[in-house]
N, C-alpha and C positions, 0 to 999 in steps of 0.2 A: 451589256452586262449589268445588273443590278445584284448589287451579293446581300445576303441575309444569313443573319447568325440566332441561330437555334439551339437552344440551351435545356437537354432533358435533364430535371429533377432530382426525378429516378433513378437517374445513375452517378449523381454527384455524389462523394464518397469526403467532400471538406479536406479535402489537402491540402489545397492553396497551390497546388504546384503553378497554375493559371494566373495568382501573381506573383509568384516568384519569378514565371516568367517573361511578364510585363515587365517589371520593376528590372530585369537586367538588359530588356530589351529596350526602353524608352530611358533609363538613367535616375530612376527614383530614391525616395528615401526610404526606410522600411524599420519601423521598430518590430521584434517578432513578436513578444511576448503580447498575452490575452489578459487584459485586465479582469476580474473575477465579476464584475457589474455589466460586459459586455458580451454580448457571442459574437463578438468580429475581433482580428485583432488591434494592440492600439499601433495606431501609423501616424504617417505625416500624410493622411489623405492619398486615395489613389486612384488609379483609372479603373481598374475591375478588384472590387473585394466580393468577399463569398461572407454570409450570415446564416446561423444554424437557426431552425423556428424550432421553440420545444411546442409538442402537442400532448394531448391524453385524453383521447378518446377511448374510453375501455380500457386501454393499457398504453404507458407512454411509450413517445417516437420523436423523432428527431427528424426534420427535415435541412437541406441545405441550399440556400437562393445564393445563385450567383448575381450580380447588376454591372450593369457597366453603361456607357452610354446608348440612348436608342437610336441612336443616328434619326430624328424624326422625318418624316414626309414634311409636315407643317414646323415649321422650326422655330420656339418661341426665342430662342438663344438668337438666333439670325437675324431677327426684324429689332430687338433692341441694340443689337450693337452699333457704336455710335461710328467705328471705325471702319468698319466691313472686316473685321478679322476673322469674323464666324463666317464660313461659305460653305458651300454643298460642291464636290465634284459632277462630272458630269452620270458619276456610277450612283450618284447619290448617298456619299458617305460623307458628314459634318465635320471638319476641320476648323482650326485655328490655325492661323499666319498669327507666331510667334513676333515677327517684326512689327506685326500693323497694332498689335496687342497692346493696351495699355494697362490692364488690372482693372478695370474700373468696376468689374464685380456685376455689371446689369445681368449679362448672360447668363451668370450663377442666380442672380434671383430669379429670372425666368424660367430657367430648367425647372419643369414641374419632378421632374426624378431624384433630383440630387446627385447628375451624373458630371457635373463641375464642378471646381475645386482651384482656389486660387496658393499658392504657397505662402501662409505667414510668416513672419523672416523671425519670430520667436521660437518657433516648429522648429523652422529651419535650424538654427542655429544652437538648438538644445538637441536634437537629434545629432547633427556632427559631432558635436562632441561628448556622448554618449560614446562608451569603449563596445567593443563588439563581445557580447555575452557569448560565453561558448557550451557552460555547465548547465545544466536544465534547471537548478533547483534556483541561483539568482536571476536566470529569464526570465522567471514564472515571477519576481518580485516585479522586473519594472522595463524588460525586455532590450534586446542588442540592436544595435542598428549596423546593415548590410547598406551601404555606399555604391552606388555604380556612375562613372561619368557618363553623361550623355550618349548615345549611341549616333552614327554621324547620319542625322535625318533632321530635315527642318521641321519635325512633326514630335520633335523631342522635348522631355521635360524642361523644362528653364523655369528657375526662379523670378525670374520678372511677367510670368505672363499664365495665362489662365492653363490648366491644362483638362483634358479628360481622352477618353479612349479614341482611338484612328482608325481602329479597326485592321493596325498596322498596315497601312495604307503606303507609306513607305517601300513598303515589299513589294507591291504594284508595280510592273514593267511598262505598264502601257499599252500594252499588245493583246489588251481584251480578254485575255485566260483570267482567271478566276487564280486567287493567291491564297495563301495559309497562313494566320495571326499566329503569332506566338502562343497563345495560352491553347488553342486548339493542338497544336503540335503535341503539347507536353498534358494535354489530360488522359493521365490512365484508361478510364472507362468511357473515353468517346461522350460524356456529356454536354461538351462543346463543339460544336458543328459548324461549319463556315460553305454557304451553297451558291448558287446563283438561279435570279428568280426565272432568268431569262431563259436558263436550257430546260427543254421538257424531260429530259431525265434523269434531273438532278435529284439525289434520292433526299438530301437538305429542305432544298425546295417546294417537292413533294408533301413534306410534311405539313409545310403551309397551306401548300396550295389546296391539301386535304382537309386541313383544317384541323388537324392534331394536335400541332404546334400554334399558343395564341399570343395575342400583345397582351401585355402585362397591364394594363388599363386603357384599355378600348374609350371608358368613357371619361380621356382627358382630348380624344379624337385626336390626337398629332401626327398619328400614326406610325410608324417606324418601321426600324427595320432586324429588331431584335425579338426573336420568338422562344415562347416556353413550352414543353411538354411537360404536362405535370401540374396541378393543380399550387397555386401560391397563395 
């Protein structure tokens, strides 16, 4: 089994339900509100955030790019770590061993994406104590923050150590079927798709193997395993 995650454009509608449902699934931190200088919202860093692009060609439009990790084929995160905490399973999805982890941040400069993210204990610690905003009109000043303890998976957020997306990999049984990440579950319009490259008629897959669906930058060669329909 090798599973690939395909993400159409076109159908993303920017609701974030995809990290709301990471952030309860993995134990993150979450400020809601949008700062007025950003089209993302402001957080304490996350494993999949969603960014609006404004365009205006002949008449304006609005696109919405989801990111999250590319689980790469060549793994630049992998070869500098000093610890072996970054590894690849045998399905070929990029993990962190939370225990081998020490912060030391190389991974993070390595990742040509920006798909790492280490927790500042400044973040941390101004976000806890941040009351949870319930009225929309003081969000919109400086936003609530939504708390979740950990979820019991060694692939979980912790404050001492690097984190980025698993691909919910946790949910994996072992028994070679192909699983379901959380943000797939909860997207409305199907723009997040989770396949396997392996079965020939995987309609996910498919899309790849057709060529519909592309890597987001072919020319950094790492390759991965995260695919887009829809021009970025």
């Amino acid at each position: 089994m090798r599973p690939v995650f395909v993400i159409d454009i076109n159908k993303c509608v920017g609701c974030r339900a995809c990290v709301a449902a990471c952030i309860v699934e993995h134990g993150q931190v979450f400020t809601a509100a949008k700062p007025s200088n950003r089209g993302k919202p402001q957080t304490v860093k996350l494993r999949t955030w969603v960014e609006w692009r404004e365009e205006n060609n002949g008449k304006p439009s609005r696109k919405f790019v989801s990111s999250l990790c590319y689980h790469c084929e060549d793994t630049p995160c992998q070869r500098v770590c000093p610890t072996g905490a970054t590894y690849k399973t045998p399905e070929g999805v990029v993990l962190v061993d939370k225990d081998l982890c020490i912060g030391c941040g190389y991974c993070i400069i390595a990742c040509p994406y920006g798909s790492r993210y280490r927790p500042e204990p400044h973040e941390w610690h101004e976000a806890e104590n941040k009351p949870l905003v319930k009225e929309v009109e003081p969000a919109t000043q400086y936003g609530g923050v939504l708390f979740k303890p950990p979820v019991p998976n060694k692939w979980a957020f912790r404050v001492d150590a690097v984190d980025k997306c698993t691909f919910c990999y946790h949910r994996y049984k072992g028994d070679g079927k192909l699983w379901s990440p959380a943000c797939v579950e909860v997207c409305p319009t199907g723009s997040r798709m989770f396949g396997d490259l392996d079965n020939p008629n995987d309609p996910v897959a498919e899309l790849v193997r057709g060529g519909v669906a592309k890597l987001a930058r072919p020319d950094l060669k790492t390759g991965g395993r995260v695919y887009y329909v829809g021009g970025l």
